[in-house]
C-alpha positions as CSV (number, residue, x, y, z in Angstrom):
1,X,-23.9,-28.5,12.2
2,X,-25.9,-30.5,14.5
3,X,-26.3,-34.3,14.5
4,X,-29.9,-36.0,15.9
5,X,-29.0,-39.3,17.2
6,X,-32.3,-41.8,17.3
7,X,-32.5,-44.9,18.7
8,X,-35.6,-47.6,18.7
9,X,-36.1,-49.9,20.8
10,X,-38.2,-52.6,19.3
11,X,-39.9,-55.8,20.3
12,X,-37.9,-58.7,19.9
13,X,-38.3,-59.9,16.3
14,X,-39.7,-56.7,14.7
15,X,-36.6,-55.3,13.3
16,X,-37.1,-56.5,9.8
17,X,-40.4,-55.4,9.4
18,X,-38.9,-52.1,10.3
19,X,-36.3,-51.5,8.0
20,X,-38.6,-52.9,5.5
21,X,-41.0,-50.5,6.2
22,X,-38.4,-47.5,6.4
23,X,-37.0,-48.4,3.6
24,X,-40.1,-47.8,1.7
25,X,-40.8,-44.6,3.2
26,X,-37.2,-43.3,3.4
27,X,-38.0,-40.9,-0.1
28,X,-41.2,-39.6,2.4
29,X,-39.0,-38.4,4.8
30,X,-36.4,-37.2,2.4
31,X,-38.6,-34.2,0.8
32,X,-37.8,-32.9,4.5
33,X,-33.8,-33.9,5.4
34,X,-32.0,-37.2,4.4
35,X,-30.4,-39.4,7.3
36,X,-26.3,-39.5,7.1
37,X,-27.1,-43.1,8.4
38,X,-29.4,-45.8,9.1
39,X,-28.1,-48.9,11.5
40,X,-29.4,-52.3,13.5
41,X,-27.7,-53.8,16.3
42,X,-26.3,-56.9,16.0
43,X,-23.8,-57.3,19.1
44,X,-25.2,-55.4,22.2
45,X,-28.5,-54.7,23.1
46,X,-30.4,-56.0,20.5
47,X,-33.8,-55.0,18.5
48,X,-32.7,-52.0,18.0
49,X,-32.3,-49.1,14.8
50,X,-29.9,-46.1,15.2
51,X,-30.3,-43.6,12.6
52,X,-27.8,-40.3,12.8
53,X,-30.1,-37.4,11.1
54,X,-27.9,-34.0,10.0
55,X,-29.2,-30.6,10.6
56,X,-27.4,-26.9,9.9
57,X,-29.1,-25.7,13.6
58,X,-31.8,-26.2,15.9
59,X,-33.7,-24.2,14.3
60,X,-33.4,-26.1,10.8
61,X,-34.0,-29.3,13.0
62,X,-37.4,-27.7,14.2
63,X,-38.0,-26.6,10.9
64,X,-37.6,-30.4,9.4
65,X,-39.8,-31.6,12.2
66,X,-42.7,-29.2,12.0
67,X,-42.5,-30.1,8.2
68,X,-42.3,-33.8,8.4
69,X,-45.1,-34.1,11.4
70,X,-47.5,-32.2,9.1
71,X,-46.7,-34.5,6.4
72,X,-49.9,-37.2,6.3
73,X,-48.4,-39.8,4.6
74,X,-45.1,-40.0,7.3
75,X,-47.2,-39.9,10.0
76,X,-48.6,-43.2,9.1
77,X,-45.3,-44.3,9.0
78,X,-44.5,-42.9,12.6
79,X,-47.7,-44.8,13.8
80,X,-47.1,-48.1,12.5
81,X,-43.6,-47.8,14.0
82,X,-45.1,-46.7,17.6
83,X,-46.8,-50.0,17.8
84,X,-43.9,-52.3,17.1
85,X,-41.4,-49.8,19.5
86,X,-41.1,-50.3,22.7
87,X,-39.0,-46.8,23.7
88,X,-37.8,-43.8,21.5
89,X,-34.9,-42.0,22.2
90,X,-33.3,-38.7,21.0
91,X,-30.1,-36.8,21.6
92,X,-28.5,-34.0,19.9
93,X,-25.2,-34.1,19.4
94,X,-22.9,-31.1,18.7
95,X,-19.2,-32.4,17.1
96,X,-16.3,-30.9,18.9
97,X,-14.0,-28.8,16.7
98,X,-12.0,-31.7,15.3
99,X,-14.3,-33.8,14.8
100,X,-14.7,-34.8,10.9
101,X,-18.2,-34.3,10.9
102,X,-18.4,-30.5,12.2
């Protein structure tokens, strides 16, 4: 089990419309994998979501990927959220052996 850690950075103010707008589109993105978790930051560096994404491999991560960027109606999701995000960042993560999520 891999874990896909993504983080947005939006512009200040935009995080409701986001979550608004994922929330809608969350059963989309769900005929392809479904997030363990979906979060906003309150304390910290603000504007942004954090969403932890589960995957059996890399290869069932590409898999999900090629599936979901083919998909027409998630892309227009994706490109509505480009133009309120400032940056984008990924990072897989790999549990360590007593971890509770391996």
């Amino acid at each position: 089990m891999i874990y896909e850690l993504r983080t947005y950075t939006l512009y200040p103010g935009k995080v409701p419309e986001f979550l608004e707008r994922l929330g809608k589109a969350i059963p989309i993105r769900e005929k392809y994998s479904k997030p363990l978790a979906v979060w906003y930051t309150e304390i910290g560096e603000l504007n942004q979501i954090v969403s932890l994404w589960p995957y059996d491999s890399l290869a069932h991560r590409t898999q999900v990927r090629l599936g979901s960027t083919q998909d027409p109606e998630w892309q227009k999701v994706v490109d509505q959220d480009r133009a309120i995000s400032m940056k984008w960042e990924n990072k897989i993560l790999i549990p360590a052996d007593f971890s509770p999520l391996k």
